[in-house]
DRENMAR-199762 format. One record per residue (C-alpha): z, y, x; residue in three letters. Coordinates in steps of 0.001 Angstrom, whole numbers, padded with zeros to 6 digits, always signed. Each point is the difference from the previous one (the first is absolute). Last residue first. Layout:
N
ZYXALA
...
This chain:
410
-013482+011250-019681UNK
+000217-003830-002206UNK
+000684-002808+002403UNK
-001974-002963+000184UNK
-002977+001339+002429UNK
+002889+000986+002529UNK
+002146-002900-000361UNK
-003292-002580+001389UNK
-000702+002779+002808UNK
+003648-000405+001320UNK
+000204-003890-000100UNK
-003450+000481+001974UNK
+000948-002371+003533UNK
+001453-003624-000450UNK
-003170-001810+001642UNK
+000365+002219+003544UNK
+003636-000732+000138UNK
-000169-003431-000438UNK
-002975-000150+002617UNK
+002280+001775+002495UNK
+002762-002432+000212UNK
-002346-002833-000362UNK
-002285+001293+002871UNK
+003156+000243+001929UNK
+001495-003692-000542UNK
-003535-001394+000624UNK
-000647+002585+003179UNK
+003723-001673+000925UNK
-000341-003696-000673UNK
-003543+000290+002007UNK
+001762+001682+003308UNK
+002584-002729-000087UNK
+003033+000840+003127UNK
+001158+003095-001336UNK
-000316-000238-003622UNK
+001473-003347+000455UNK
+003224+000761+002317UNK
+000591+002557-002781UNK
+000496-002218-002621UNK
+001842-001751+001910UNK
+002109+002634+001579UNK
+000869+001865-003434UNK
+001599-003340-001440UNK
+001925-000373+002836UNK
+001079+003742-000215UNK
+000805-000790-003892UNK
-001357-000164-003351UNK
-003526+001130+000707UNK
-002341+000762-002780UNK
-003703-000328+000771UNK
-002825+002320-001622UNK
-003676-000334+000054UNK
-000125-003702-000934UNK
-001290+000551-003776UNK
+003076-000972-001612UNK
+001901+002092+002827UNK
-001351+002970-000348UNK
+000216-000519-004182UNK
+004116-000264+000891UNK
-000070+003213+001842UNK
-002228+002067-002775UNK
+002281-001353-002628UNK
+003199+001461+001592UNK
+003075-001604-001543UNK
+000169-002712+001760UNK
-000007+001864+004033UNK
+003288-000432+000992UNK
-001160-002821+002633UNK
-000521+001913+002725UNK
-004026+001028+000918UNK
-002914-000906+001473UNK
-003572+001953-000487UNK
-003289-001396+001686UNK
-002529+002479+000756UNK
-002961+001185-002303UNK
+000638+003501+000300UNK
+000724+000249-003834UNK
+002608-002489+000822UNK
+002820+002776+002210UNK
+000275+002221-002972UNK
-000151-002247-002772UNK
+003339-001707+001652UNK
+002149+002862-001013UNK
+003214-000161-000018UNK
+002080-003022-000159UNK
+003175-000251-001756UNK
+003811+000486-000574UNK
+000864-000915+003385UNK
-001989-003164+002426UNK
-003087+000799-001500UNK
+000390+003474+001093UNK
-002917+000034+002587UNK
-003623-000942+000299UNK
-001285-001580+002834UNK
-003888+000484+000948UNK
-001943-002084+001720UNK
-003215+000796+002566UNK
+001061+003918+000136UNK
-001946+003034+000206UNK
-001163+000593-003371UNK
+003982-000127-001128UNK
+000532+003531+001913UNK
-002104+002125-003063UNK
+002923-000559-002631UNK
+002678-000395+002432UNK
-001324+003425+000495UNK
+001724+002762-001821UNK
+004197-000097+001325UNK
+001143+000581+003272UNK
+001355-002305+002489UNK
-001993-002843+000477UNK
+001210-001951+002543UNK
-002608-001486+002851UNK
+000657-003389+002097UNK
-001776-000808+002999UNK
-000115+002553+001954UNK
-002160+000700+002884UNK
-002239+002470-001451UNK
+001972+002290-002207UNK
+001410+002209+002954UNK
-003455+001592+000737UNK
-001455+000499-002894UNK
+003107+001318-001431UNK
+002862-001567-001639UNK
+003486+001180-001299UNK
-000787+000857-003613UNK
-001748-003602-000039UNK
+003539-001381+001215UNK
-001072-002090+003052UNK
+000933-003381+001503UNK
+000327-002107+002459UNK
+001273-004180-000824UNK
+003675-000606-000176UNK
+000192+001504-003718UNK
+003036-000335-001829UNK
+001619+003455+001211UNK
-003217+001727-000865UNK
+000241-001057-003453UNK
+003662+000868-000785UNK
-001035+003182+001698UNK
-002831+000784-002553UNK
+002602-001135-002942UNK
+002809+002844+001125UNK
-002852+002496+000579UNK
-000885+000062-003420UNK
-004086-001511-000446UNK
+001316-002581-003380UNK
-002990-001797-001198UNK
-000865-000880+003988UNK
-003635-000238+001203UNK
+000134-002181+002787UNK
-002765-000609+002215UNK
-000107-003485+001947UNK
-002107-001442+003111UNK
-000956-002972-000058UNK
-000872-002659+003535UNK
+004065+000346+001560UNK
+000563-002319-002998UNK
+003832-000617+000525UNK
+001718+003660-000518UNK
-002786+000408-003450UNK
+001892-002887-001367UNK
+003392+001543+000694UNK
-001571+002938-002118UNK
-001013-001309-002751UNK
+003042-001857-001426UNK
+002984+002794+001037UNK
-002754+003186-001330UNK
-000515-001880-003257UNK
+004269+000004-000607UNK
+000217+003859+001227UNK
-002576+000923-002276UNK
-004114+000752+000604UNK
-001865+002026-001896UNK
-003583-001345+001555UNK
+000247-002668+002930UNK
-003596+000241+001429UNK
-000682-003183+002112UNK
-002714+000257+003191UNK
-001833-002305+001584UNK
-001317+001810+003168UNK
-002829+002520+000490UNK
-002366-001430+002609UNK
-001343+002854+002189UNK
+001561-001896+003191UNK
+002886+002534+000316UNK
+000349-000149-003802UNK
+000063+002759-002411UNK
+001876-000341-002560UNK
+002615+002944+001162UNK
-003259+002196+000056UNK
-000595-000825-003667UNK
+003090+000694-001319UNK
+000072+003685+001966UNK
-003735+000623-000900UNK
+001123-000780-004169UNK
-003215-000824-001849UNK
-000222+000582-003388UNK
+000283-001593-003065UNK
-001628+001302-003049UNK
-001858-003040-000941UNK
+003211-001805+000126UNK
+001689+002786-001921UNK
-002178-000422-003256UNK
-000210-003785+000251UNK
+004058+000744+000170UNK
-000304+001641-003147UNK
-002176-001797-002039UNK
+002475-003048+000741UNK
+002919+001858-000977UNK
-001647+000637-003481UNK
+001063-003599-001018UNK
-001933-002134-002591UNK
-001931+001313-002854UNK
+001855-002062-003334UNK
+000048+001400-002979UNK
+002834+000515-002357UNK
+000309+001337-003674UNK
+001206-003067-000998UNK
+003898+000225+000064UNK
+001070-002420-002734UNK
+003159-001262+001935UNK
-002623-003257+001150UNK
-002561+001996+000925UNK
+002122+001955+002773UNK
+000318-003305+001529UNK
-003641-000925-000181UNK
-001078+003185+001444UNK
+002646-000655+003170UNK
-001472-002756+000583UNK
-003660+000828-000382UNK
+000966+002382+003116UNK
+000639+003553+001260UNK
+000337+001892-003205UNK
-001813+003186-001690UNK
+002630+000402-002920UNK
-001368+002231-002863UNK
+000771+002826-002195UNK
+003745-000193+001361UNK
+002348+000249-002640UNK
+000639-003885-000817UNK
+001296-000496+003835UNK
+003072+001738-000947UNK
+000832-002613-002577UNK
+000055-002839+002450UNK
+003426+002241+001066UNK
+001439+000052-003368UNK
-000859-003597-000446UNK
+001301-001731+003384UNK
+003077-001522-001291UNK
-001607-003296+000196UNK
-001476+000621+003378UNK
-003696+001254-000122UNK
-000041+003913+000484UNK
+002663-000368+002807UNK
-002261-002119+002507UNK
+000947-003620+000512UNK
-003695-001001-001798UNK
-002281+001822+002645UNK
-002106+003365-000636UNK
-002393+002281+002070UNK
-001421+003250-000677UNK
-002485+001195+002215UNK
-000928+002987-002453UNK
+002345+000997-002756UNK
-001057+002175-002785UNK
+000710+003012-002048UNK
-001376+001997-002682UNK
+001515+003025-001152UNK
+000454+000141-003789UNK
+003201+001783+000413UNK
+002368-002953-001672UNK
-001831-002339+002526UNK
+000801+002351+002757UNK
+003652+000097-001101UNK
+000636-003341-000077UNK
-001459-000873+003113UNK
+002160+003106+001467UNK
+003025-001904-001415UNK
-000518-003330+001103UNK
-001199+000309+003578UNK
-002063-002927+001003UNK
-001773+000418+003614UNK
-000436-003109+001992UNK
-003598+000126+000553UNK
-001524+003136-000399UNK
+000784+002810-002791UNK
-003133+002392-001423UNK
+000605+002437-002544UNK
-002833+001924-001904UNK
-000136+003507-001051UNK
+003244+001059+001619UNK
+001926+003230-001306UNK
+001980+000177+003279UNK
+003021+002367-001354UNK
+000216-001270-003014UNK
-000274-003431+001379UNK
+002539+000304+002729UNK
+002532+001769-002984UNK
-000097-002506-002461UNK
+000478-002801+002719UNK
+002927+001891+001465UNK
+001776-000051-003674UNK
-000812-003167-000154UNK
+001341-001893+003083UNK
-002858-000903+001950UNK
+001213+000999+003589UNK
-002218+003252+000833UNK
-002994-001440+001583UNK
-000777+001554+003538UNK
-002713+002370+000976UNK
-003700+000610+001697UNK
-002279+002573-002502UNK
-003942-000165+000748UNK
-000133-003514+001110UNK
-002338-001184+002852UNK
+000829+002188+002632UNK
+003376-002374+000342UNK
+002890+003109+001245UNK
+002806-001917-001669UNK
-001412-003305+001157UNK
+002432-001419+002605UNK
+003437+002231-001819UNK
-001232-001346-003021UNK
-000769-003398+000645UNK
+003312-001124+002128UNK
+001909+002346-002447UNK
-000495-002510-002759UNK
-000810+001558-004076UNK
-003287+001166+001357UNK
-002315+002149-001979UNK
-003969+000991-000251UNK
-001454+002696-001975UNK
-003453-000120+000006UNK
-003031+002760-001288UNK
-002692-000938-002030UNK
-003080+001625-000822UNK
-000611-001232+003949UNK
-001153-003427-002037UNK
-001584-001810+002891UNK
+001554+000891+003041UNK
+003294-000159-001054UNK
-000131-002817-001936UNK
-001463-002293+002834UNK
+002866+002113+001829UNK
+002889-000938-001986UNK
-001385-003312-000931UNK
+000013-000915+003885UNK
+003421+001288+000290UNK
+001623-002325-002677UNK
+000832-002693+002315UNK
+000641+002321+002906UNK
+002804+002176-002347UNK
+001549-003938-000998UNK
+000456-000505+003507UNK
+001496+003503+000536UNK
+002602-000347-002421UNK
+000492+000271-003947UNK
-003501+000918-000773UNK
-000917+002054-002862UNK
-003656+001508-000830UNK
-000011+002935-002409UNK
-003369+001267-000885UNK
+000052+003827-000572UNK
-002292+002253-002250UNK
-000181+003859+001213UNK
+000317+002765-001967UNK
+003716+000184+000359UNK
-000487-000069+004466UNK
+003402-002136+000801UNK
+001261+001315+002950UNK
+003091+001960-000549UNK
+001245-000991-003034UNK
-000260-004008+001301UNK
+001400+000917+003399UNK
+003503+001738-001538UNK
+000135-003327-002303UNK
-000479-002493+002793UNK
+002743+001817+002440UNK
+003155-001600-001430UNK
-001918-003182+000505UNK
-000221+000564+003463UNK
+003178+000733+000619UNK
+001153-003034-001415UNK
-002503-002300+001507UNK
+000443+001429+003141UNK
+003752-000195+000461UNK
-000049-003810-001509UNK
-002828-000681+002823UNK
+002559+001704+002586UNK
+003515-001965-001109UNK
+003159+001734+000140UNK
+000251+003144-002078UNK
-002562-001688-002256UNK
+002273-002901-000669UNK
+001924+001754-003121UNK
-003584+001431-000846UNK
-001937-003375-000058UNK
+002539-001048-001994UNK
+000224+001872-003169UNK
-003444+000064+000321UNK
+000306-004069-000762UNK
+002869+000463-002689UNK
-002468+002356-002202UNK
-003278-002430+000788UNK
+002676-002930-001061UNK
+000888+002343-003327UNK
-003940+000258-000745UNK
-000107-003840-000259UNK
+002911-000274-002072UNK
């Protein structure tokens, strides 16, 4: 049953390939996989598979990549994608010695991936539970784990018809999950061979916050006639619905100033900005130091520094809580600044710890936005407390990728 769904799912992704891009990619890609694989994989060599579904699940395993990397260059790494939004980001990552999608895990393709690959240990982060190719490793004596696992009671494994699926979990060596929650669920299906190490996200944005660097163009359009830099808000991947709250606020406190880092940087969503601001502003692609000065809003239209832009701002606003979800609030905290956010944000533990320890505030509303707001601005001591508690939850949740590394057998 299962491997007739994974059938009927390709099935579909190539009737709507014609017509949709990421369907396009995916299949193409995949048809590609099997041509890299003969080509680049060295036969003397001994390959550690790492699978991430997109590119947030790529940074969460990236620090184990290149901890691994570094210290075991025996090894060489295979990593795969199974979204085009990692792949076609990452395809060239310097980290990994082969760069490719995952074949839809139908059996035949399975057979023929891990022929072809001949991994010596798989690794799969977060989300990533493919039947058949769990199967198959087990059956091949390959070890495999999950790293940053996390698991809630409405998920498929634990519904009453959720045997087959729970099964799939019983083939990974060991589970490295998130929380004691998520432990104490698996423990009560008989799954014990779990430890909990916490998130690897948070090793990797301590990783990119040391490596931020300074952007001349940002910093000139800080700059303040009077030396004093304003109070300035970093809106990071940004939607349509985020952009309609923040940005009338920004209109009435003539004191901030406002970058905006979209998600989406097509020019359809870049003039939908522009047409909703009443205050001047620059596209960063536009700016030089001589145009940048006087405005008072700056769009961030390329992709590669939201990352290094959030150690400028006072407050940072995190996008897509208003959709499907928020992105990602570690970011934007491990600067020690205040993160808000829409109120689609449940299902991300790292959002709803923010808030527990006063680092994080969700906003349901543009009323709700303005108060809290109104109070970062106005109360110098509620924001350094809000900040230092944004930062300090970051700092104390660092090492989930050392505590994996000494627990898994290279």
């Amino acid at each position: 049953m299962y491997s007739l769904a994974i059938h009927l799912y390709a099935f579909v992704v190539a009737l709507i390939s014609p017509f949709y891009r990421k369907a396009r990619l995916m299949r193409l890609g995949q048809r590609q996989t099997n041509a890299i694989l003969r080509e680049k994989v060295d036969r003397d060599s001994k390959y550690i598979w790492f699978h991430a579904s997109s590119l947030g699940e790529f940074e969460q395993g990236r620090p184990m990549i290149e901890k691994i990397k570094s210290r075991y260059p025996a090894y060489k790494i295979l990593l795969t994608f199974f979204s085009p939004s990692g792949y076609e980001v990452r395809k060239n990552y310097k980290g990994a010695d082969i760069v490719c999608y995952l074949p839809f895990d139908t059996p035949a393709r399975v057979n023929d991936f891990l022929d072809l690959a001949r991994p010596s240990v798989a690794i799969f982060i977060k989300y990533e539970f493919w039947g058949n190719y769990l199967r198959e490793l087990d059956r091949r004596g390959i070890p495999v784990y999950i790293i940053s696992a996390i698991f809630r009671p409405e998920q498929l494994f634990f519904q009453w018809f959720g045997k087959p699926y729970r099964n799939m979990l019983r083939h990974f060596d060991h589970l490295f999950v998130q929380d004691e929650r998520s432990k104490r669920l698996l423990g009560e299906y008989g799954i014990t061979n779990v430890t909990v190490t916490g998130d690897t996200r948070f090793d990797r944005v301590w990783d990119v916050c040391g490596q931020a660097r300074e952007i001349p163009l940002v910093e000139r359009f800080l700059a303040g006639a009077d030396g004093k830099r304003p109070f300035v808000m970093v809106a990071g991947s940004s939607w349509p619905p985020d952009e309609a709250i923040f940005i009338p606020y920004f209109h009435e406190h003539p004191e901030m100033k406002l970058i905006i880092a979209p998600h989406e940087i097509h020019a359809e969503h870049l003039r939908s900005i522009e047409a909703l601001l009443k205050r001047p502003s620059i596209r960063l692609s536009e700016a030089n130091e001589t145009n940048i000065a006087d405005k008072d809003c700056l769009i961030i239209d390329s992709f590669g520094l939201l990352s290094s832009i959030y150690r400028y701002g006072q407050v940072a606003y995190i996008g897509g809580g208003f959709g499907v979800g928020i992105h990602n609030t570690l970011e934007a905290a491990v600067y020690g600044i205040p993160v808000l956010f829409g109120p689609n944000y449940r299902k991300f533990k790292e959002a709803k710890d923010l808030i527990e320890v006063g680092g994080g505030f969700p906003v349901a509303d543009a009323n709700a936005f303005g108060r809290k707001m109104d109070e970062l601005l106005t109360d110098p001591k509620a924001l350094e407390a809000a900040g230092n508690a944004a930062g300090a939850f970051v700092r104390d949740n660092v090492g989930a990728t050392e505590q994996i590394l000494r627990q898994i057998k290279l």
